[in-house]
Backbone and ligand atoms as CSV (ligand in chain L), in Angstrom:
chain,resi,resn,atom,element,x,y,z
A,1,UNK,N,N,0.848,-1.190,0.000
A,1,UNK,CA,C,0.000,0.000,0.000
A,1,UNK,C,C,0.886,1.243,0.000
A,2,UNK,N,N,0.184,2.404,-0.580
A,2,UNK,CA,C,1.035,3.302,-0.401
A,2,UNK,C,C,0.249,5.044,-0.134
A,3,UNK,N,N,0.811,5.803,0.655
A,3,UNK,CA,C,0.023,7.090,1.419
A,3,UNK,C,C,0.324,7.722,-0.183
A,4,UNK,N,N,-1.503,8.327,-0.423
A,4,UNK,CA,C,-1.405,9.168,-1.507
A,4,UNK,C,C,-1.343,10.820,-1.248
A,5,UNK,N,N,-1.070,11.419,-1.898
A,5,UNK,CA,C,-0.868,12.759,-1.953
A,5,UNK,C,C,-2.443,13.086,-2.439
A,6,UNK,N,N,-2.962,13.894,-0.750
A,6,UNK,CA,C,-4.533,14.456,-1.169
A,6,UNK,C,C,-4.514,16.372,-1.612
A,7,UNK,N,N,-4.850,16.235,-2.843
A,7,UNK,CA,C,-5.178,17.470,-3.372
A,7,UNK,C,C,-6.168,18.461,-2.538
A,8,UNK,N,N,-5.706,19.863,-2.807
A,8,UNK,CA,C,-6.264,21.038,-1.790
A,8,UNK,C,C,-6.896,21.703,-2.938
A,9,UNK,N,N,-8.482,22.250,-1.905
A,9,UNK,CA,C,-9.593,22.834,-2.805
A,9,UNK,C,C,-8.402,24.024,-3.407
A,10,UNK,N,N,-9.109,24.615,-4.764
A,10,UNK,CA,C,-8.603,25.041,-6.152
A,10,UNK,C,C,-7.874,24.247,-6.780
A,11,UNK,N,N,-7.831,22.814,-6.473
A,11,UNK,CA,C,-7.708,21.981,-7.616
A,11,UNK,C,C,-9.310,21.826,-8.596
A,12,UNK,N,N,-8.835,21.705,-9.860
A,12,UNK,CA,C,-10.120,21.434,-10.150
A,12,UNK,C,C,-10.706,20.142,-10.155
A,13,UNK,N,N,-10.000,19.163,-9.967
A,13,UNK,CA,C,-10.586,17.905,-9.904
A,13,UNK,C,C,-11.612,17.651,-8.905
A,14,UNK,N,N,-11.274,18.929,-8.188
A,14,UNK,CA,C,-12.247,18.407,-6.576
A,14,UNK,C,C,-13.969,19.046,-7.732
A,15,UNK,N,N,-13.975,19.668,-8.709
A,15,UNK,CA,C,-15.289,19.950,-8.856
A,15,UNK,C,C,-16.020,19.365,-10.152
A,16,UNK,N,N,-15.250,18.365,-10.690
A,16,UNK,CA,C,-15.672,17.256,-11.265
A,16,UNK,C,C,-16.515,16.768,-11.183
A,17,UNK,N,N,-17.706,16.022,-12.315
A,17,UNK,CA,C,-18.432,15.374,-11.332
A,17,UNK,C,C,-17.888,13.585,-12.197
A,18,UNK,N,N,-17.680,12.598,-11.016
A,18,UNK,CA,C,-17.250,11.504,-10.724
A,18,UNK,C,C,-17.421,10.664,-12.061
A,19,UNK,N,N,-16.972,9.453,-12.193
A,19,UNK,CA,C,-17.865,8.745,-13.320
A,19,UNK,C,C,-17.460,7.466,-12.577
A,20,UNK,N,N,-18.995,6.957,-13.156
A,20,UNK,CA,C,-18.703,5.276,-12.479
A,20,UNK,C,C,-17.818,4.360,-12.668
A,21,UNK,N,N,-17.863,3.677,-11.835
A,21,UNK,CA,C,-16.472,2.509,-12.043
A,21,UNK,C,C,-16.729,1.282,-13.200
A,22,UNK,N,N,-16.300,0.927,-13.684
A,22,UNK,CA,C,-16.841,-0.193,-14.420
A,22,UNK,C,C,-16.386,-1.894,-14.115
A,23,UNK,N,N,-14.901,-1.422,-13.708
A,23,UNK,CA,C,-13.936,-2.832,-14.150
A,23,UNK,C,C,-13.454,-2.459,-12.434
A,24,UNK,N,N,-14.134,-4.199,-12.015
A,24,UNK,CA,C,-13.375,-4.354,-10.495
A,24,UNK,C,C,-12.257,-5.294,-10.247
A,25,UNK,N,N,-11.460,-4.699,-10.801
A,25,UNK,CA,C,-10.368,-5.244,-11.349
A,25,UNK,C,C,-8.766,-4.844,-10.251
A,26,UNK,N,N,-7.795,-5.291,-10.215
A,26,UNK,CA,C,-6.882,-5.183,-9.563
A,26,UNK,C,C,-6.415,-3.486,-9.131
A,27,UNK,N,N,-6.667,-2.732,-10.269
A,27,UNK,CA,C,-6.531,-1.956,-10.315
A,27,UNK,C,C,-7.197,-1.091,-9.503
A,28,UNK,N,N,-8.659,-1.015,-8.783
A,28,UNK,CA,C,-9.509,-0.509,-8.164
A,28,UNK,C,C,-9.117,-1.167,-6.620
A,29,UNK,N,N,-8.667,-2.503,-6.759
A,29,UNK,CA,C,-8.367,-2.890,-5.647
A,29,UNK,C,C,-6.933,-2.282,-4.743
A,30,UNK,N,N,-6.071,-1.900,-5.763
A,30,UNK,CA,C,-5.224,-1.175,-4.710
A,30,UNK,C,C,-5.385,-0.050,-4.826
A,31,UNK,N,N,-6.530,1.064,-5.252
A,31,UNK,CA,C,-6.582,2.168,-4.912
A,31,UNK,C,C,-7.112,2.089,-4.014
A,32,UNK,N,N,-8.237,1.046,-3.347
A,32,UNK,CA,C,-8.404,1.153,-1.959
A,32,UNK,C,C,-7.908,1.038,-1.142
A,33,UNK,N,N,-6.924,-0.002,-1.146
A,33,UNK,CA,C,-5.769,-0.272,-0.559
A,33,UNK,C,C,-5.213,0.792,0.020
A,34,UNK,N,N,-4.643,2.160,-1.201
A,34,UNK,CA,C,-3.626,3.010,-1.126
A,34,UNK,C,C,-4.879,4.322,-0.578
A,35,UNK,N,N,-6.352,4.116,-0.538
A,35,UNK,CA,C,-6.917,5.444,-0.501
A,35,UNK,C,C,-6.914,4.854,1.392
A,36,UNK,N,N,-7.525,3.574,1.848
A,36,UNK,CA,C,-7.546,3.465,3.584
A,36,UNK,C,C,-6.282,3.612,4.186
A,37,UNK,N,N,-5.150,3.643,3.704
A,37,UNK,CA,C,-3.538,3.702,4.152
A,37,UNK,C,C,-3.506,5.375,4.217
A,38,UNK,N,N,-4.040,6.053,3.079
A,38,UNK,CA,C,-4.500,7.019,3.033
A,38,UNK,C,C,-5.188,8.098,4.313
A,39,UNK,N,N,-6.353,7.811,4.292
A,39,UNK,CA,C,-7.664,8.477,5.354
A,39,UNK,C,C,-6.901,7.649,6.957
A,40,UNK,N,N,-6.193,6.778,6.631
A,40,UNK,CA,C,-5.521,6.394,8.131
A,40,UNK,C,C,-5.122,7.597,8.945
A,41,UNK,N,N,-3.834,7.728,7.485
A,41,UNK,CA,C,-2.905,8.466,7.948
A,41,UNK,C,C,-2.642,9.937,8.109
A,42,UNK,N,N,-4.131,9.805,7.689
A,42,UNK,CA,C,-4.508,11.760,7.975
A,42,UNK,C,C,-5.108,11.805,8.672
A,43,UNK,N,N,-5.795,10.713,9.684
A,43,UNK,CA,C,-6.901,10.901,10.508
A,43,UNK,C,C,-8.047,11.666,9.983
A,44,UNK,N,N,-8.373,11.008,8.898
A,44,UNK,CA,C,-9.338,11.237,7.928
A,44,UNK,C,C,-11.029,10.376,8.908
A,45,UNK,N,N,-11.742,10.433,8.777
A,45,UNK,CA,C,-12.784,9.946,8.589
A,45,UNK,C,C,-13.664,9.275,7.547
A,46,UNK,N,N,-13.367,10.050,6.252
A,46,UNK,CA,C,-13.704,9.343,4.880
A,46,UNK,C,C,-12.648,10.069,3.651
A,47,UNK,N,N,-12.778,9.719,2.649
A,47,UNK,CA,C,-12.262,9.980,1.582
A,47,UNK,C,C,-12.487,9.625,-0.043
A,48,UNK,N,N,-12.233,10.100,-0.671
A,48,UNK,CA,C,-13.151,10.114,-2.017
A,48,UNK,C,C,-12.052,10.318,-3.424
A,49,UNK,N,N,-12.396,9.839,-4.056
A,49,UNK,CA,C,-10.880,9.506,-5.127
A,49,UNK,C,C,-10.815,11.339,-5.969
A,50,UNK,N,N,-11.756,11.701,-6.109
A,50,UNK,CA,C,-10.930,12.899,-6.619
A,50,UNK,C,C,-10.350,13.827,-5.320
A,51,UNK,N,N,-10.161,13.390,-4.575
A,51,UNK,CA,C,-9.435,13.953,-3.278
A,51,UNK,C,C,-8.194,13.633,-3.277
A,52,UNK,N,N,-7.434,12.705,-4.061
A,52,UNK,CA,C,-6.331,11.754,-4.894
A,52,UNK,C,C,-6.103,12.002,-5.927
A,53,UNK,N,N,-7.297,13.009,-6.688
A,53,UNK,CA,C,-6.771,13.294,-8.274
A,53,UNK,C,C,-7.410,12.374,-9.267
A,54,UNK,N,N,-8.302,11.566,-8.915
A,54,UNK,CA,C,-9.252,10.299,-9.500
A,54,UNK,C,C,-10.293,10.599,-9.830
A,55,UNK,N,N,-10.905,10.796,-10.817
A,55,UNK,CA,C,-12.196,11.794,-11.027
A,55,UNK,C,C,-13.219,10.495,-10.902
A,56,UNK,N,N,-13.733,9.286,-10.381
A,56,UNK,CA,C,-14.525,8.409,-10.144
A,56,UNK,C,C,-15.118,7.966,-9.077
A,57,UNK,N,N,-16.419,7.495,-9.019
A,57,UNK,CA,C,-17.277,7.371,-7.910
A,57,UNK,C,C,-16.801,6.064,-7.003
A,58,UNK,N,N,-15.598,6.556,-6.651
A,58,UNK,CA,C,-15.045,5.513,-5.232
A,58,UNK,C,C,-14.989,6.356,-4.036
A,59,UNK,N,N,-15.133,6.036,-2.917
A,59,UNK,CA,C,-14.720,6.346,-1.442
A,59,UNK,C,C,-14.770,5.268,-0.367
A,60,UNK,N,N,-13.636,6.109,1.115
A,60,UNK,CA,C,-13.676,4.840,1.854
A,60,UNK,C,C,-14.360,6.189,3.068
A,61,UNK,N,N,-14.503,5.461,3.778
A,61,UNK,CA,C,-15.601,5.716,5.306
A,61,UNK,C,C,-14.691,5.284,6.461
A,62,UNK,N,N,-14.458,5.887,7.390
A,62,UNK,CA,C,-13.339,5.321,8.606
A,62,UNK,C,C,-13.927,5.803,9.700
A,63,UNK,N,N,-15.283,5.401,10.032
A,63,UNK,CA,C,-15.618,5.758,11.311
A,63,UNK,C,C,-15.896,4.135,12.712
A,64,UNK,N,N,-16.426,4.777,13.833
A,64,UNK,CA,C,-16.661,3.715,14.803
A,64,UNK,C,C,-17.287,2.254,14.286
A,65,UNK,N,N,-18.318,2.783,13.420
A,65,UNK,CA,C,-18.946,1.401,13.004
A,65,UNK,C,C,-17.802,0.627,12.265
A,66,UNK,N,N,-17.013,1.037,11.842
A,66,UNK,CA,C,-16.178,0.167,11.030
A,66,UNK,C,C,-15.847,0.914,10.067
A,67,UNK,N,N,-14.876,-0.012,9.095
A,67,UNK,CA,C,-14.435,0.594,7.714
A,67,UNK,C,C,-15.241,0.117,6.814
A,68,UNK,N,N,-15.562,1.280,5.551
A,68,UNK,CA,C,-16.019,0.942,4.469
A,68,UNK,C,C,-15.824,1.162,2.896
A,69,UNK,N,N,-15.812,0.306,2.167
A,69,UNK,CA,C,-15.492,0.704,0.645
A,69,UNK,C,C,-16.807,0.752,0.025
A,70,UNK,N,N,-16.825,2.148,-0.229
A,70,UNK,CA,C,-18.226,2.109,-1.367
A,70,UNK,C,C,-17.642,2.667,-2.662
A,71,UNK,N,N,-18.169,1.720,-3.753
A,71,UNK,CA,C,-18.002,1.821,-5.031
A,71,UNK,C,C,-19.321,1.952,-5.859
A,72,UNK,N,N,-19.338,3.200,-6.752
A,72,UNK,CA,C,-20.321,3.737,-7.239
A,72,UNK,C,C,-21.650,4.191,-6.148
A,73,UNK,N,N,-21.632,4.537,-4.939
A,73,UNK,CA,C,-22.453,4.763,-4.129
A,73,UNK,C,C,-23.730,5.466,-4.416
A,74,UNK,N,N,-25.319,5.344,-3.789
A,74,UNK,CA,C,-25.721,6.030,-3.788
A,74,UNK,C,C,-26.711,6.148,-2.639
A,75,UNK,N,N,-27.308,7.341,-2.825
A,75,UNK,CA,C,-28.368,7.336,-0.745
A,75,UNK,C,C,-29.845,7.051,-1.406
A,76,UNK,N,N,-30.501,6.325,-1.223
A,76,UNK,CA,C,-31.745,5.948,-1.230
A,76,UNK,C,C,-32.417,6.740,-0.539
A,77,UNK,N,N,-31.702,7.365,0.687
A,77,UNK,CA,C,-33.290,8.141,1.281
A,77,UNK,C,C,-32.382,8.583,2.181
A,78,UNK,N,N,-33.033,9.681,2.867
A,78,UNK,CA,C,-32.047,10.487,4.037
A,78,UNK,C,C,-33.383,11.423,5.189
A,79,UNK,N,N,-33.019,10.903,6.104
A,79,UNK,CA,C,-34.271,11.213,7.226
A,79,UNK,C,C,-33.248,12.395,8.228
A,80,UNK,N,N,-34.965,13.340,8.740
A,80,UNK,CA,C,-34.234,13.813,10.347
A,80,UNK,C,C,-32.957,15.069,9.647
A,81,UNK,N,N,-32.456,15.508,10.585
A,81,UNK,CA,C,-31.276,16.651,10.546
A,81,UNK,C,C,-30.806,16.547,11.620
A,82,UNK,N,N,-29.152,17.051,11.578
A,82,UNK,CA,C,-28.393,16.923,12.479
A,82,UNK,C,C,-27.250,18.176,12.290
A,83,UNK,N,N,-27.010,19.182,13.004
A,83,UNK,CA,C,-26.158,20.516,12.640
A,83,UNK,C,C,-24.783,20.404,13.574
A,84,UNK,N,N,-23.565,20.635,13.167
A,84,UNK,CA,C,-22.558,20.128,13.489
A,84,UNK,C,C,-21.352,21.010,12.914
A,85,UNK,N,N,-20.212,20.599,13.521
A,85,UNK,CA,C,-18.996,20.720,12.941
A,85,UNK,C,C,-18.460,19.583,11.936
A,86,UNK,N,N,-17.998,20.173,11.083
A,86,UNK,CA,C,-17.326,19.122,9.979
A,86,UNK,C,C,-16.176,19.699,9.150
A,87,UNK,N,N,-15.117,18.703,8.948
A,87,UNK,CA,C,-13.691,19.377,8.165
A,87,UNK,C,C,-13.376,18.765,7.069
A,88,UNK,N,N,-12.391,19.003,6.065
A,88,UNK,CA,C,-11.687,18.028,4.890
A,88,UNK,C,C,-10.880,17.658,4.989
A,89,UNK,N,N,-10.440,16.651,4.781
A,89,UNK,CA,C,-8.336,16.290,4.218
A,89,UNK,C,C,-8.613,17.230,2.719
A,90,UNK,N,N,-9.018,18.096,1.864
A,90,UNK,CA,C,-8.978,18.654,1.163
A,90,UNK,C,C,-9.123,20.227,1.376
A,91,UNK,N,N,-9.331,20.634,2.571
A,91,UNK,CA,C,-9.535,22.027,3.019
A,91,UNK,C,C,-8.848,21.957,4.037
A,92,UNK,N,N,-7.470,21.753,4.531
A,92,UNK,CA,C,-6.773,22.065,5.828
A,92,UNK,C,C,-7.062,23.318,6.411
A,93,UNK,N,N,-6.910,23.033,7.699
A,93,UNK,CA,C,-7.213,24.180,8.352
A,93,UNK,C,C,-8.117,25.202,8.907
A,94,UNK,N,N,-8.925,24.226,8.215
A,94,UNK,CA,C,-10.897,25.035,8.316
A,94,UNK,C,C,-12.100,23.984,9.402
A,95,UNK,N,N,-12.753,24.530,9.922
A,95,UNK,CA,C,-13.911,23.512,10.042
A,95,UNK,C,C,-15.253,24.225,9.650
A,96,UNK,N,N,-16.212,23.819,9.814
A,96,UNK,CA,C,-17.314,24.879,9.278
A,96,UNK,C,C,-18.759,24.174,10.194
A,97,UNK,N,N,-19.661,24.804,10.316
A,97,UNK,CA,C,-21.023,24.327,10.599
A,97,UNK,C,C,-21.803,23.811,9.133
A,98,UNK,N,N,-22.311,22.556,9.548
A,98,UNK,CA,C,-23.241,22.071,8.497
A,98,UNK,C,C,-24.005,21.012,8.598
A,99,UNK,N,N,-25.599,21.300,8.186
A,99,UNK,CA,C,-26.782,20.946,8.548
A,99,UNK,C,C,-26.906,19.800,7.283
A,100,UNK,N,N,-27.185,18.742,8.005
A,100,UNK,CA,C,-26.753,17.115,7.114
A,100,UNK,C,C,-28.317,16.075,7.830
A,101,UNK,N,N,-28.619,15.279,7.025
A,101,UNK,CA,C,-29.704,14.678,7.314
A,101,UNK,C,C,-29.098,13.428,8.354
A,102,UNK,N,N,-30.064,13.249,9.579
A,102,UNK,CA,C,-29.402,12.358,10.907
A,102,UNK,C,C,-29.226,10.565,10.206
A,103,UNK,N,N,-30.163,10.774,9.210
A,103,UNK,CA,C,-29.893,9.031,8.839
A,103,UNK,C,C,-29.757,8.834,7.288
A,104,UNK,N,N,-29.279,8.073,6.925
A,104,UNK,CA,C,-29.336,7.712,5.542
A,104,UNK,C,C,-29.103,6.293,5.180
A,105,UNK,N,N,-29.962,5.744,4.386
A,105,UNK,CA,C,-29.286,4.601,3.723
A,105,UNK,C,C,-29.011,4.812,2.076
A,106,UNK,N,N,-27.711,3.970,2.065
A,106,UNK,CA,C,-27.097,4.045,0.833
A,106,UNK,C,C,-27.020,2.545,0.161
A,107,UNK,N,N,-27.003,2.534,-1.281
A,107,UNK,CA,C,-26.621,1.586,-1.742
A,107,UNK,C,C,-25.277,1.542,-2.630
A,108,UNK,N,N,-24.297,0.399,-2.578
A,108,UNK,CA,C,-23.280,1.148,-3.116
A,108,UNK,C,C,-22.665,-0.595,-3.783
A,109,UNK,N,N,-21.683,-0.432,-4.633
A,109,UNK,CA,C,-21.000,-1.886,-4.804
A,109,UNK,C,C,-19.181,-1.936,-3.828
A,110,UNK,N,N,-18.918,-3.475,-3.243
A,110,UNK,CA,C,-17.780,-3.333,-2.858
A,110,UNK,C,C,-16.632,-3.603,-3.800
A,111,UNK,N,N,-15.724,-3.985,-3.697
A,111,UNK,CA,C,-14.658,-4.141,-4.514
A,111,UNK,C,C,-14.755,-5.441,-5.804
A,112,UNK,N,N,-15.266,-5.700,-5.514
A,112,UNK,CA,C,-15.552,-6.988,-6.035
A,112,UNK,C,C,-17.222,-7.265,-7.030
A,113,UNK,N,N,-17.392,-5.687,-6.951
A,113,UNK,CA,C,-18.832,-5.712,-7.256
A,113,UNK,C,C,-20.067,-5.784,-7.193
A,114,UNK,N,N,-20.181,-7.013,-5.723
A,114,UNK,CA,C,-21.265,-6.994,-5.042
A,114,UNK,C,C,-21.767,-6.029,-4.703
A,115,UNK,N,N,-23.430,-5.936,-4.848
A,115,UNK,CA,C,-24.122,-4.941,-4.407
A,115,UNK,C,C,-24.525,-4.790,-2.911
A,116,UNK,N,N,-24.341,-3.449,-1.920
A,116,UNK,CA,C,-24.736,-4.145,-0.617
A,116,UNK,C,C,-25.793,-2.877,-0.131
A,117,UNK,N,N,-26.436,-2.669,1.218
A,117,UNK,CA,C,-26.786,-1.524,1.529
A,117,UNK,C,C,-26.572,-1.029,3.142
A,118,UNK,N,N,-26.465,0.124,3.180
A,118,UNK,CA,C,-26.553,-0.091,4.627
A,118,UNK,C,C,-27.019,1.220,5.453
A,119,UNK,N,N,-27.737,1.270,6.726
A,119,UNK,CA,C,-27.883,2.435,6.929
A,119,UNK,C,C,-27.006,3.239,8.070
A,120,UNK,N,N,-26.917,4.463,8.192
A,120,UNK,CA,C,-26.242,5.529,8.645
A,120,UNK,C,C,-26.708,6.434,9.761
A,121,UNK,N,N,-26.409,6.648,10.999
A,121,UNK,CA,C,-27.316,7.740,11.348
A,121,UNK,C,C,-26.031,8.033,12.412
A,122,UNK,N,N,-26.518,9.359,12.630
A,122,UNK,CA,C,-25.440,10.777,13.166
A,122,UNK,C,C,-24.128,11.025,12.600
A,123,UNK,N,N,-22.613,10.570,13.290
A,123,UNK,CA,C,-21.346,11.068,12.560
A,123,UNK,C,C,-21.295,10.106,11.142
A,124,UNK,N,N,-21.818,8.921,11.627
A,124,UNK,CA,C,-21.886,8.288,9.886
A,124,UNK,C,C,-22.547,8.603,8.821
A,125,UNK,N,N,-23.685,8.760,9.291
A,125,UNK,CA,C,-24.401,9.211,8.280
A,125,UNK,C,C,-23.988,10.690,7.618
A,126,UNK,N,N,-23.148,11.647,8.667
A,126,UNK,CA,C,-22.939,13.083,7.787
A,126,UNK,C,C,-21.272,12.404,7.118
A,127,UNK,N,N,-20.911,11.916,7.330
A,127,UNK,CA,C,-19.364,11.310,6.843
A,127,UNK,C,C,-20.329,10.828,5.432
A,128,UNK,N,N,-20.951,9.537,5.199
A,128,UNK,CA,C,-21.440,9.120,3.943
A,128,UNK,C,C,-21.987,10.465,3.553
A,129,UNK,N,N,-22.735,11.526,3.835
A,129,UNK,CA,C,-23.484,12.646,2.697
A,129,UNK,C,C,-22.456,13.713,2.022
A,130,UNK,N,N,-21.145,13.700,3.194
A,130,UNK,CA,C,-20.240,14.619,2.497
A,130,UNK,C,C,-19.193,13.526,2.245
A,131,UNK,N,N,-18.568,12.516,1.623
A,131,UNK,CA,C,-17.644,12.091,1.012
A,131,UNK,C,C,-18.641,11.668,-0.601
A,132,UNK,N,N,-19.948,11.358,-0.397
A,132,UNK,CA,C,-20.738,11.479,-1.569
A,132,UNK,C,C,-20.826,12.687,-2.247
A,133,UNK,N,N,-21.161,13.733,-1.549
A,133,UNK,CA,C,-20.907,14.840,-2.280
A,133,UNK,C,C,-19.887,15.068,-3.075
A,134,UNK,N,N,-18.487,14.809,-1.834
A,134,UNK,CA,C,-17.727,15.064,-3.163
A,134,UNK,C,C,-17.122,14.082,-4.728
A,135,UNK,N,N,-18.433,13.047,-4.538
A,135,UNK,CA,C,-18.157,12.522,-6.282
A,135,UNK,C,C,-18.986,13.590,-7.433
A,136,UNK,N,N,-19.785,14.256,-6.519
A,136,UNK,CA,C,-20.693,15.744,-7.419
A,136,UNK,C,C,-19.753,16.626,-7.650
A,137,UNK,N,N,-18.779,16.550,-6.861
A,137,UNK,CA,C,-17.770,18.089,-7.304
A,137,UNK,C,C,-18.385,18.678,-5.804
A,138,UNK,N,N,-18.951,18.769,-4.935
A,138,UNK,CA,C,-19.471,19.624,-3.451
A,138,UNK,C,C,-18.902,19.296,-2.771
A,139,UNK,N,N,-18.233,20.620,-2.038
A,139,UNK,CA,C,-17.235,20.242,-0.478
A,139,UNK,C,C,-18.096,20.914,0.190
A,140,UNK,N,N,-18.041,20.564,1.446
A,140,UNK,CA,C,-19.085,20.519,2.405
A,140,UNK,C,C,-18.801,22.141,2.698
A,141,UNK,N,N,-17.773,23.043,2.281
A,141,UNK,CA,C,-17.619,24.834,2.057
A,141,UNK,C,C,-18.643,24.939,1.385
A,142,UNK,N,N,-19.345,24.613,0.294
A,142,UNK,CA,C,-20.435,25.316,-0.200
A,142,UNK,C,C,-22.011,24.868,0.767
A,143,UNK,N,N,-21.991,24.215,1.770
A,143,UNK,CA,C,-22.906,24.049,2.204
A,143,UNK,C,C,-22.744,24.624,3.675
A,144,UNK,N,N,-21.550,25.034,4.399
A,144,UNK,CA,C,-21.818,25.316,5.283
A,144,UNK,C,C,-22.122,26.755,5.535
A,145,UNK,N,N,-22.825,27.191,7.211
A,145,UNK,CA,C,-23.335,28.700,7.289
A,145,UNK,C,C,-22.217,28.679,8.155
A,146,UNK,N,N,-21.290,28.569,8.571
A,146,UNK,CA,C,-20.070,29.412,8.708
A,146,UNK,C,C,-18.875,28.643,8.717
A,147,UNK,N,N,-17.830,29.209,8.438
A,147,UNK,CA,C,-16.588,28.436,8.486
A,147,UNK,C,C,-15.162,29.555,9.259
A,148,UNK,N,N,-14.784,28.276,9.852
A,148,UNK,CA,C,-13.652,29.203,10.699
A,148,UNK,C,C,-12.202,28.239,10.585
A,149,UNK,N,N,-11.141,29.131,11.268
A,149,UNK,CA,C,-9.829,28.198,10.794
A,149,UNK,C,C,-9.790,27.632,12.318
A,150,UNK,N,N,-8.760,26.711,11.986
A,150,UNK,CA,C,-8.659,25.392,13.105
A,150,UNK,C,C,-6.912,24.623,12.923
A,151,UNK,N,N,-6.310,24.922,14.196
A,151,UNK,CA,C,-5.382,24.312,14.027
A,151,UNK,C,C,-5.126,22.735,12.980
A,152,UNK,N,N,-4.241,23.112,12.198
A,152,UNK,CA,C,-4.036,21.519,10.836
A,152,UNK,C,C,-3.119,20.691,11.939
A,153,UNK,N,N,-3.500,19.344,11.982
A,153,UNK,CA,C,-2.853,18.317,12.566
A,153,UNK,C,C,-1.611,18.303,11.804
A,154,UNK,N,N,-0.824,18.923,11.119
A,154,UNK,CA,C,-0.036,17.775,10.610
A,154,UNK,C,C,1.032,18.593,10.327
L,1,CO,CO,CO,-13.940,15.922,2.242
């Protein structure tokens, strides 16, 4: 595996919008590989391939419930609200307030293609609505009502 170099907003890749994966092929398999070695090592929470420079609908998820690979993801439904702090590995240095739905289920494929689903509610569920976003090209800056700077870990 290997730690990728995550691109900072005014790249334009971050406003891309994604394209699906097709071929689950070796190749997809060690970008996950290299994207969870990745969100490890930034103390990331999730992460999303054009955050890597990958303009395609992959991301991984690194919260309490566990780790997750969603490939080609999408949310079936999103209940409730929940208003919060939230940051990027693509916006160092910032956090912002932002109002995210408390539950969601998504359907998404894993590495291998299988289709699975699962549902989400509070820090997971806003982790899945903003690492989805950004396969739209949306960082959670255009949605939040305020943003302030914050010591960068790193
Ligand atoms: Co992000």
């Amino acid at each position: 595996m290997s730690r990728l170099f995550v691109v900072q907003t005014g790249d334009p890749v971050l406003r891309q919008k994604c394209t699906e994966v097709k071929s689950f092929n070796e190749k997809l398999w060690k970008l996950l590989d290299d994207m969870k070695e990745t969100v490890r090592a930034e103390n990331g929470a999730g992460l999303a391939a054009p955050q890597i420079g990958l303009s395609e609908r992959v991301v991984v998820i690194d919260v309490e419930e566990g780790f997750f690979e969603m490939v080609n993801p999408v949310i079936l439904f999103s209940k409730g609200e929940q208003t919060g702090p939230e940051g990027c590995l693509s916006v160092k240095g910032k956090q912002g307030t932002v109002t995210r739905p408390d539950k969601v289920k998504a359907e998404y494929r894993d590495r291998y293609g299988k289709k699975h689903k699962l549902t989400a509610v509070g820090f997971f569920a806003r982790a899945v609505c903003h690492e989805l976003d950004h396969l739209d090209g949306v960082l959670y800056t255009d949605k939040a009502t305020e943003l302030y700077d914050v010591e960068a870990d790193d």
